[in-house]
C-alpha positions in Angstrom: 0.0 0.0 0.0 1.0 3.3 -1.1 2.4 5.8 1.8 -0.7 8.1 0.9 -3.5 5.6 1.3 -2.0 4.9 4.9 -2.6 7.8 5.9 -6.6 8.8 6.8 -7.8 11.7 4.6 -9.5 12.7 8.2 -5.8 14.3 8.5 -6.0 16.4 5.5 -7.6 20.0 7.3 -4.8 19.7 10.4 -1.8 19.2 7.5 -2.9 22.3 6.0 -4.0 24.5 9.1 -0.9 23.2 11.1 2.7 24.5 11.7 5.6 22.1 10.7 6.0 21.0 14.6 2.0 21.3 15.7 1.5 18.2 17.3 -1.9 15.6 16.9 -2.2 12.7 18.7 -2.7 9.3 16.2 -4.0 5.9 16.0 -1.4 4.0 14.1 -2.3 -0.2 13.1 0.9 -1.9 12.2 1.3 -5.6 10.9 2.3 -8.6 13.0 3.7 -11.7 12.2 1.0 -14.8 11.6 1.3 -17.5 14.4 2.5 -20.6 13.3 -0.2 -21.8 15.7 -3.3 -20.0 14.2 -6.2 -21.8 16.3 -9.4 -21.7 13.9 -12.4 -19.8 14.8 -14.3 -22.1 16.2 -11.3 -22.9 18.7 -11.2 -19.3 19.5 -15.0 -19.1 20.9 -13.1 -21.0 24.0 -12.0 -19.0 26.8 -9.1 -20.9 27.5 -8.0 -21.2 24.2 -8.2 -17.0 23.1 -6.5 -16.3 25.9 -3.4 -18.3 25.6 -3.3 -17.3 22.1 -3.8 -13.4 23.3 -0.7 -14.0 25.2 1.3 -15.4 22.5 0.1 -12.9 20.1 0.9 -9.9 22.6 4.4 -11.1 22.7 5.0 -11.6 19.0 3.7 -8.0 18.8 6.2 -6.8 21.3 9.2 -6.4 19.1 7.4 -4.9 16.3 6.4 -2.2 18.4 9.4 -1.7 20.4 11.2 -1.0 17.0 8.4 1.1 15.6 8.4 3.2 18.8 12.1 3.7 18.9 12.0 4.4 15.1 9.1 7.1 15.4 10.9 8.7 18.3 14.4 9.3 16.9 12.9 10.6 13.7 11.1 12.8 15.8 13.4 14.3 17.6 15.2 15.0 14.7 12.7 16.7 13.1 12.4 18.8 15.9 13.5 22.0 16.5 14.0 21.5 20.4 15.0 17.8 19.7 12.1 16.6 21.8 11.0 13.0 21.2 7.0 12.2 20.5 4.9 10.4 22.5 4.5 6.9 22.0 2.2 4.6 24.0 0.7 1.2 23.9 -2.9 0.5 23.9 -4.2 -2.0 26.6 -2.2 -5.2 26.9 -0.6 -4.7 23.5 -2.9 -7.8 22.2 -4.4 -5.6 19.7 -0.8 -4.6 17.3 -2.3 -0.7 17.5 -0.7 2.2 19.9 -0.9 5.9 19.9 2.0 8.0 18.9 2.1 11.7 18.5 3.1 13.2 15.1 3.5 16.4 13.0 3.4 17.3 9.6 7.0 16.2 9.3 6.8 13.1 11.1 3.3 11.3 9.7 5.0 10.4 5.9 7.8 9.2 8.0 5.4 6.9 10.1 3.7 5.8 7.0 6.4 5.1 5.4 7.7 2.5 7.7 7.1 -1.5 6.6 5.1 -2.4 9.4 2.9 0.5 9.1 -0.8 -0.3 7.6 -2.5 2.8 8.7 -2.9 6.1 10.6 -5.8 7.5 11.8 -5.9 10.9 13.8 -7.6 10.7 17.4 -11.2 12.4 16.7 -14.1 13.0 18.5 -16.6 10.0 18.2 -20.2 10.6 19.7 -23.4 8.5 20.1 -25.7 7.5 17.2 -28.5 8.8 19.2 -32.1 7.4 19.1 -34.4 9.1 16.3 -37.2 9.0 19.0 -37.5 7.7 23.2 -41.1 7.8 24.3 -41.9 6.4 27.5 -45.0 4.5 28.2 -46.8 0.7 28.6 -45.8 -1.8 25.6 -48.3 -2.2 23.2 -50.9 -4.7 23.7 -50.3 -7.2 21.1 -46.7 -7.4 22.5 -48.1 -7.9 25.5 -50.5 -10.5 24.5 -47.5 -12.4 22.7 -45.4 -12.3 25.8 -43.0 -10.9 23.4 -41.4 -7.8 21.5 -42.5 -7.4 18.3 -39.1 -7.6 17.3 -38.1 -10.8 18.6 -41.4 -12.2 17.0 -40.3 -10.7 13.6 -37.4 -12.7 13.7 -38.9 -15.8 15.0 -36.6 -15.8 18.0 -38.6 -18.6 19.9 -38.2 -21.1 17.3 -34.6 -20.3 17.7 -34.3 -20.8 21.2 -35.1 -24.2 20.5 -31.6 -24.7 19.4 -29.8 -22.4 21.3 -29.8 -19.3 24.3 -26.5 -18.1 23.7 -25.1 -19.7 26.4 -21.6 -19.1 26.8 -21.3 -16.2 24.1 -19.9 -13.1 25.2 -21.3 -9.7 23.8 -19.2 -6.9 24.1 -21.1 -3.4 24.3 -19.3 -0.4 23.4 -22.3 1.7 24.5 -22.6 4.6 27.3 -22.4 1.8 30.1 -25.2 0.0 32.1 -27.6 -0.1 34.7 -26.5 -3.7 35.8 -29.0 -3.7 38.4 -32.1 -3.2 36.4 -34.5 -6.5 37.2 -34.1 -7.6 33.3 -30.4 -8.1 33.5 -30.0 -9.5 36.7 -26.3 -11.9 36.0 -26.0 -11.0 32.9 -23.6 -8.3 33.0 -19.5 -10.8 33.7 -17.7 -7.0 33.6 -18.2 -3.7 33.2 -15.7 -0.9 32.6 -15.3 3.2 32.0 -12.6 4.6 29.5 -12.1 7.6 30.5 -11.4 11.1 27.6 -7.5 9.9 28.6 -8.3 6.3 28.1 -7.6 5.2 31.2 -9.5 2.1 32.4 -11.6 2.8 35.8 -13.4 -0.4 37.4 -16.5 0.7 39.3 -18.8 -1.2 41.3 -22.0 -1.5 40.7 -21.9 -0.6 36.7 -24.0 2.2 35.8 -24.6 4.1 32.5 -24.2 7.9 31.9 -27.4 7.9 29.8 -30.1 5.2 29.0 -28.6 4.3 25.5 -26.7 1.5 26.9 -28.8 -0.6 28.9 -31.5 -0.5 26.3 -29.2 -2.2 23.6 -28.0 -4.6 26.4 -31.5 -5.3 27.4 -32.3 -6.1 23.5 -29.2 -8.3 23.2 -29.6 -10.5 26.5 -32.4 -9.2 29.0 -34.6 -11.1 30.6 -38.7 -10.4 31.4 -41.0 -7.4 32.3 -42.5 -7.7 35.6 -45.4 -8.4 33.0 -43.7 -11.7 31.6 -43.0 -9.9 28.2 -39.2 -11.3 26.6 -37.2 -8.9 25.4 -34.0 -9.9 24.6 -32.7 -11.9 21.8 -30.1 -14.3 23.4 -31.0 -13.7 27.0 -28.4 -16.6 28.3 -25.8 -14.4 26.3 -23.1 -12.9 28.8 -22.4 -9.2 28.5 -19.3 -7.3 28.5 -19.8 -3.5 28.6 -17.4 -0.5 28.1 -18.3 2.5 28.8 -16.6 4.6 26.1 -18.7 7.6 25.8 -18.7 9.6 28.9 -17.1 12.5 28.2 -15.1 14.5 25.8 -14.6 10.6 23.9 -12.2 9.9 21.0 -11.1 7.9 19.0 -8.7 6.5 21.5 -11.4 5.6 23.9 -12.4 3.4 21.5 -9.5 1.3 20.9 -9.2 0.9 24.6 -12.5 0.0 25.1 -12.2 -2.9 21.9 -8.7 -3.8 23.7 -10.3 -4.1 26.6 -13.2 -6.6 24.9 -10.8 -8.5 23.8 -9.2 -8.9 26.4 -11.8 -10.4 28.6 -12.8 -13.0 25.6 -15.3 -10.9 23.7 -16.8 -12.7 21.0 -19.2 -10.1 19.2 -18.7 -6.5 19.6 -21.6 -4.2 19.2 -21.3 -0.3 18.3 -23.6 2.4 17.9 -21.4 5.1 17.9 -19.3 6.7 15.0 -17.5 9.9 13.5 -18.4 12.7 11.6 -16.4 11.9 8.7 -16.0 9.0 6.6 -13.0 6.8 7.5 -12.3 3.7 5.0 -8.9 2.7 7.1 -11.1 1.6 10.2 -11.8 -1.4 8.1 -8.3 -2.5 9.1 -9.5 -2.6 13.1 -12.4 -4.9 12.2 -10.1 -7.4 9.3 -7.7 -7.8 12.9 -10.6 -8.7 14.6 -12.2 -11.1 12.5 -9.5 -12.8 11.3 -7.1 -13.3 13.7 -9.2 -13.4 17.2 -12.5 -14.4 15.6 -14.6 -11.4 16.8 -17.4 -10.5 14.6 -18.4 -6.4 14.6 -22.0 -5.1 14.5 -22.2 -1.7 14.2 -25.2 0.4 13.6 -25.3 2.6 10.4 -27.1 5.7 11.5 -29.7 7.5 11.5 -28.9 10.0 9.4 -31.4 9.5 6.5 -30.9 8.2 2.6 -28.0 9.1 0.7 -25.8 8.7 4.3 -23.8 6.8 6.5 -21.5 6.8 9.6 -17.9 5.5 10.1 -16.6 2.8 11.3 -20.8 1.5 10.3 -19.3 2.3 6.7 -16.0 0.5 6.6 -16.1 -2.2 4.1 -15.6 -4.8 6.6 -18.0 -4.0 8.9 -21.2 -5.6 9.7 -23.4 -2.6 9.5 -27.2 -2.5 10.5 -30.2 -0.8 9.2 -33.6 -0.4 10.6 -37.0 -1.5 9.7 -40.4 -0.5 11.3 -43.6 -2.4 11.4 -46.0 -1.0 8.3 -50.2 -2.5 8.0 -50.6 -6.0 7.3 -47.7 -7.3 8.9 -45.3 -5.9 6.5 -41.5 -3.9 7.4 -40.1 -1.0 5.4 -36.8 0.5 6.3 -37.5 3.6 8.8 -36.9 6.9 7.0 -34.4 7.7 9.1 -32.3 4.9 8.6 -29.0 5.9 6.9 -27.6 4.2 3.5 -24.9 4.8 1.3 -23.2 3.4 -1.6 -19.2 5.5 -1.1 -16.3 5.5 -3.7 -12.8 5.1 -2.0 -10.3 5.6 -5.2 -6.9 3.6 -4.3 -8.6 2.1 -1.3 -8.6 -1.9 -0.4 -12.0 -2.1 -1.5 -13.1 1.0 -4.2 -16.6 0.6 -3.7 -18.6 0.1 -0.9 -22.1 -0.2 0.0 -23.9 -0.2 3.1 -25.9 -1.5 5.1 -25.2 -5.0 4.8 -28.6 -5.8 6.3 -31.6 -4.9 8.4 -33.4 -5.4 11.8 -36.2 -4.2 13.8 -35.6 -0.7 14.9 -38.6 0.7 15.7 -40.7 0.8 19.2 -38.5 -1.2 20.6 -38.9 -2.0 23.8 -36.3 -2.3 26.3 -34.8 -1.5 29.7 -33.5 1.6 30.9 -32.1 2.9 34.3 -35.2 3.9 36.8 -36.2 7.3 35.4 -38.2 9.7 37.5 -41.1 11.7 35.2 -44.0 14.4 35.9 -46.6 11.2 35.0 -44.4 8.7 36.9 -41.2 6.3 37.3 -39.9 4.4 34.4 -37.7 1.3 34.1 -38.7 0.4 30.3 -38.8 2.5 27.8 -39.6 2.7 23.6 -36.7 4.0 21.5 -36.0 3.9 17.9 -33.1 4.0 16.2 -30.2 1.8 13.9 -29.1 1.8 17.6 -32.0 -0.6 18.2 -31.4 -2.8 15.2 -27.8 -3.5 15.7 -28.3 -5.3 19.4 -31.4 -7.7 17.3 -28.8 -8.6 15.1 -26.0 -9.0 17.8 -28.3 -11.4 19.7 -28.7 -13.2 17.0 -25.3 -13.6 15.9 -24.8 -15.1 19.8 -27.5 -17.1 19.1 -25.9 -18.6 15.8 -22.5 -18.7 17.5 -24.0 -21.1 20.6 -25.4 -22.9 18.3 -23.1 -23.3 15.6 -19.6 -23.2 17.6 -17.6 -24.4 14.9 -18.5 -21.8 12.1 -16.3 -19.5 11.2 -17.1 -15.7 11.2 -17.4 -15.1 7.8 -19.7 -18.1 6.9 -22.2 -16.5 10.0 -22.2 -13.2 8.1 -22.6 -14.9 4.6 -25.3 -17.0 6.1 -27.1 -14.0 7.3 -26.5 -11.9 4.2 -27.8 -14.6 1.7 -30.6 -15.7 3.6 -32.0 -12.3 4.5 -35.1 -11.2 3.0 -35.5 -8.5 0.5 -38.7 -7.4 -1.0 -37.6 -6.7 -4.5 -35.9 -9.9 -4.6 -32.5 -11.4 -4.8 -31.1 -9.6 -8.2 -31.4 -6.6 -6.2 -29.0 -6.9 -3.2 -26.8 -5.5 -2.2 -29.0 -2.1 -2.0 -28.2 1.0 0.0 -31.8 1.1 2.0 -31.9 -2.4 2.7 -28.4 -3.7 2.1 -29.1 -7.9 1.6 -32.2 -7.3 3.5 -33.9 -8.6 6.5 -32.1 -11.1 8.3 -34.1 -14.6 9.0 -32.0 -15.8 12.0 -33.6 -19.3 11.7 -33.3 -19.9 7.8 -29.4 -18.6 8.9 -29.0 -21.1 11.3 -30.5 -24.2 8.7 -27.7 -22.8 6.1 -24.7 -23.1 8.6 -26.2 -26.4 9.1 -27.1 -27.5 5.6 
């Protein structure tokens, strides 16, 4: 790869406001050598087994980093005028091979330009992909009458729990934290963690989230029952892993710590409803490493920003990026008008052309749980949002639910299963689309092609 398609295009307004020695803070991804001992997928969803292999990695990475630290630093200090060397820092455990490293306008072709190097990304802001509506109020009466969300029954989630709870299955949320002591996730939350704007981790106990957004996806993914016996999460024997990475003045950096972190503890989905305000095709790089060499499979929600757009990393081309439907007359689904879609143009890039979302999932009244909330007309513990934010946690449940049931397949043939299986009402000669990407996924029909 070229030095110029290292480096994010994200960097292109501080190279031309900067001075020559302005310093910016950077996410740099470097390569590591392949393990001569590359456990398969379906060996990594074992605790034991990802975590002796973490080590290993860690420790391969080691030397590649040590030299691309020392590297960055004495061309740094050159470069200086006051000879001053940049800062250069690991992130977590150095399992992940990605560190921050401070650079300049001198210094970043220099960084690029090194072997190891696969790409730089400056440390942005990221924020919340907040929900397009939150009402508060009783769940419908159908819902209720089913014992069941409407998006759970959408899916057919019951006949799938016939097969499988996703027991065992660990579902990392990158979200604004949780209220781990809300009824519906009673032991389902194994560990909980704030990143803080400096990305240091901070262990608190009990868990708690700085907003609502958070325990409603984990609530979606792996909760439990309403006090009125109504189900609404997807893979509710699914254990949750939850970072708090968005309290805050949050960057990119509390990012990376928080997905170091997930792995770390043994995540095996990730799930993200979060982004940047700019299109970044090099954070495809983050999600290849964590597909194919820890088998951990990214769901990230695509936005809500309306037709025609889309939000990073949701648009990266590896990515497995969710839309949202809502319920129409006659028991049909149409994507929400809200929902975002895109089909982008990267010139040079890995993959030229990408469209997105790959698929779609209930994210409309959805119903969920939320930290007790004090209103004029009463207290609330359940709450109806809607939002991508709500259709990526339907389709992170059902990954887990795949994953428990399926613990031999590999990543890729989960997505592929779920992409070529997923409904689309215009038919199959139309997907990939950029309103309903595959379309809606059939968890069940998914689960009989892994099988098949």
């Amino acid at each position: 790869m070229s030095i110029e398609h290292k480096i994010s295009p994200a960097f292109e307004p501080f190279l031309a406001e900067s001075g020559p020695n302005d310093k910016l803070d950077a996410i740099v991804i470097y390569r590591t050598p392949v393990s001569e001992d590359l456990p398969t997928q379906g060996q990594l969803r074992s605790a034991k087994t990802r975590l002796s292999y973490m080590k290993s990695r860690a420790k391969l990475q080691q030397s590649i980093q040590a030299q691309l630290f020392q590297t960055h630093q004495a061309v740094g200090a050159k470069r200086s005028p006051i000879h001053a060397e940049p800062a250069v820092s690991k992130i977590g455990s150095g399992a992940l091979p990605i560190a921050t490293m401070e650079v300049t306008r001198k210094t970043l072709p220099a960084l690029a330009d090194q072997p190891n190097v696969i790409a730089i990304l400056p440390n942005q802001r990221i924020k919340l992909i907040k929900p397009n509506d939150v009402s508060y109020g009783d769940i419908n009466r159908q819902e209720a009458e089913h014992g069941i969300t409407w998006g759970l029954q959408q899916l057919e989630i019951p006949d799938l729990w016939a097969f499988s709870t996703g027991a065992q299955i660990r579902v990392a949320v990158l979200d604004t934290g949780v209220y781990g002591d809300h009824p519906a996730l009673e032991g389902r939350v194994s560990d909980f963690v704030m990143i803080d704007p400096l990305g240091r981790r901070i262990t608190t106990n009990p868990s708690f989230d700085g907003g609502q957004h958070g325990t409603h996806v984990c609530g979606t993914i792996a909760g439990g029952k309403t006090p009125e016996g109504v189900s609404i999460g997807v893979a509710p024997a699914a254990d949750l892993l939850v970072a708090s990475v968005l309290i805050g003045d949050a960057t990119l950096l509390t990012l990376m710590e928080g997905i170091s972190w997930a792995v770390e503890k043994g995540a095996h989905i990730l799930n993200m409803s979060l982004g940047f305000s700019y299109y970044e095709p090099l954070f495809a790089e983050i999600f290849d490493i964590l597909m194919h060499d820890y088998g951990i499979l990214p769901v990230v929600a695509i936005g809500n920003e309306n037709h025609g757009n889309s939000s990073s990393p949701g648009n990266a081309h590896s990515a497995f990026a969710v839309g949202a439907v809502e319920k129409i007359p006659r028991s049909k689904t149409e994507v929400a008008a809200f929902s975002s879609g895109a089909s982008l143009v990267f010139p040079g890039q890995k993959v030229a052309v990408v469209t997105k979302p790959d698929v779609v999932a209930p994210g409309t009244q959805v119903y969920s749980c939320i930290p007790p909330e004090k209103r004029p007309d009463g207290s609330y513990e359940y709450t109806i949002m809607d939002g991508t934010s709500m259709a990526a946690p339907h389709v992170a449940g059902a990954v887990a639910l795949l994953m428990a049931a399926q613990p031999d397949a590999p990543i890729t043939a989960i997505i592929e299963a779920l992409k070529q299986t997923a409904k689309h009402p215009a038919g199959d000669r139309y997907r990939p689309d950029n309103r309903w990407g595959y379309g809606l996924i059939q968890p069940l029909e998914a689960l009989k092609a892994l099988k098949s």
